[in-house]
C-alpha positions as CSV (number, residue, x, y, z in Angstrom):
1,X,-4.5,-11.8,-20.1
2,X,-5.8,-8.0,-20.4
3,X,-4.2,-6.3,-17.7
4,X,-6.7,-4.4,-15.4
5,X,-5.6,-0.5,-14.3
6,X,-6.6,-0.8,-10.6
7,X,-4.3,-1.0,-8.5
8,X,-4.7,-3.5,-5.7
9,X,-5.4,-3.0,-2.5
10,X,-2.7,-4.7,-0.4
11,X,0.8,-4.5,-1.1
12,X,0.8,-8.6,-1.3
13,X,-1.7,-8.6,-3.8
14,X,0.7,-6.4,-5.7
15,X,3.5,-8.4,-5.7
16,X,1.2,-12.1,-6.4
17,X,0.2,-10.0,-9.6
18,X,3.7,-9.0,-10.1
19,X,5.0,-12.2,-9.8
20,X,2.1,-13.8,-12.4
21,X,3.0,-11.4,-15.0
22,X,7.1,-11.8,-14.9
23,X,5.8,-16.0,-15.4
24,X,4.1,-15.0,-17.8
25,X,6.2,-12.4,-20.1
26,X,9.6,-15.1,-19.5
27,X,7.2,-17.9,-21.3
28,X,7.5,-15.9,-24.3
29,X,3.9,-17.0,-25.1
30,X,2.4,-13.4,-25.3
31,X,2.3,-11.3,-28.3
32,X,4.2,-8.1,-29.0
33,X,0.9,-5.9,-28.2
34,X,0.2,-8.3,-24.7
35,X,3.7,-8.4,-23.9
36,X,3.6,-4.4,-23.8
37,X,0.8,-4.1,-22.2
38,X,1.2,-6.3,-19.2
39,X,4.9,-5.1,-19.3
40,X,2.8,-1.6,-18.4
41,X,0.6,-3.3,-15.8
42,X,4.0,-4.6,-14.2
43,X,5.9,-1.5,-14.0
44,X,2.9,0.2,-12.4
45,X,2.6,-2.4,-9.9
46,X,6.4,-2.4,-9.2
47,X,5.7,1.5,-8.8
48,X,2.9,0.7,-6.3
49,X,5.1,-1.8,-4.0
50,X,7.8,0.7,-3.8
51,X,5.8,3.2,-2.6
52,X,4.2,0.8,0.0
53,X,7.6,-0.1,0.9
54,X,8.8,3.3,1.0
55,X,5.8,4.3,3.4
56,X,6.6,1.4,5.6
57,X,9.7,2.2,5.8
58,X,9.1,5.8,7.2
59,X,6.5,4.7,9.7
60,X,8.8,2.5,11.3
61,X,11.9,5.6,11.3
62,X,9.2,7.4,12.6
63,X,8.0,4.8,15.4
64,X,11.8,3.8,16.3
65,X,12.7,7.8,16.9
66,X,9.2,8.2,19.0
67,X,11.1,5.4,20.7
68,X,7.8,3.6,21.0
69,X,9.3,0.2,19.8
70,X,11.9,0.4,23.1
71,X,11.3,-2.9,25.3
72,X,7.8,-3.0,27.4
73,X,8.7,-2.7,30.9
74,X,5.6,-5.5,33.0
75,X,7.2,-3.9,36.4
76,X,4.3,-1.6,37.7
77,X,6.6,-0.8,40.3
């Protein structure tokens, strides 16, 4: 596998790549060169999916003190 430097899209796309290339450096069927490069690829993405967390995270601090996540009220009265 030749690992690819653009960064996907969607933080789940992230983590199915992630996931691919921990299966495929614990089969121990990559060479030394592969196995550093898609080691490379990995920590990138690993990078990528803390950050996505990390922004999540903030928005939903930042939604939860705007107190916009506090119970809808249906009474129009």
């Amino acid at each position: 596998m030749s690992a690819t430097t653009s960064e996907p899209l969607h933080y789940e796309s992230a983590i199915a790549e992630l996931e691919s290339i921990v299966t495929q450096l614990e089969s121990g069927q990559l060479q030394l060169e592969q196995s550093l490069t898609v080691y490379q690829r990995g920590a990138e993405l690993l990078k990528l999916c803390q950050q996505s967390l990390a922004d999540a995270e903030q928005q939903v601090s930042i939604l939860t003190e705007a107190n916009t996540l506090a119970p809808y009220n249906t009474a129009s009265e």
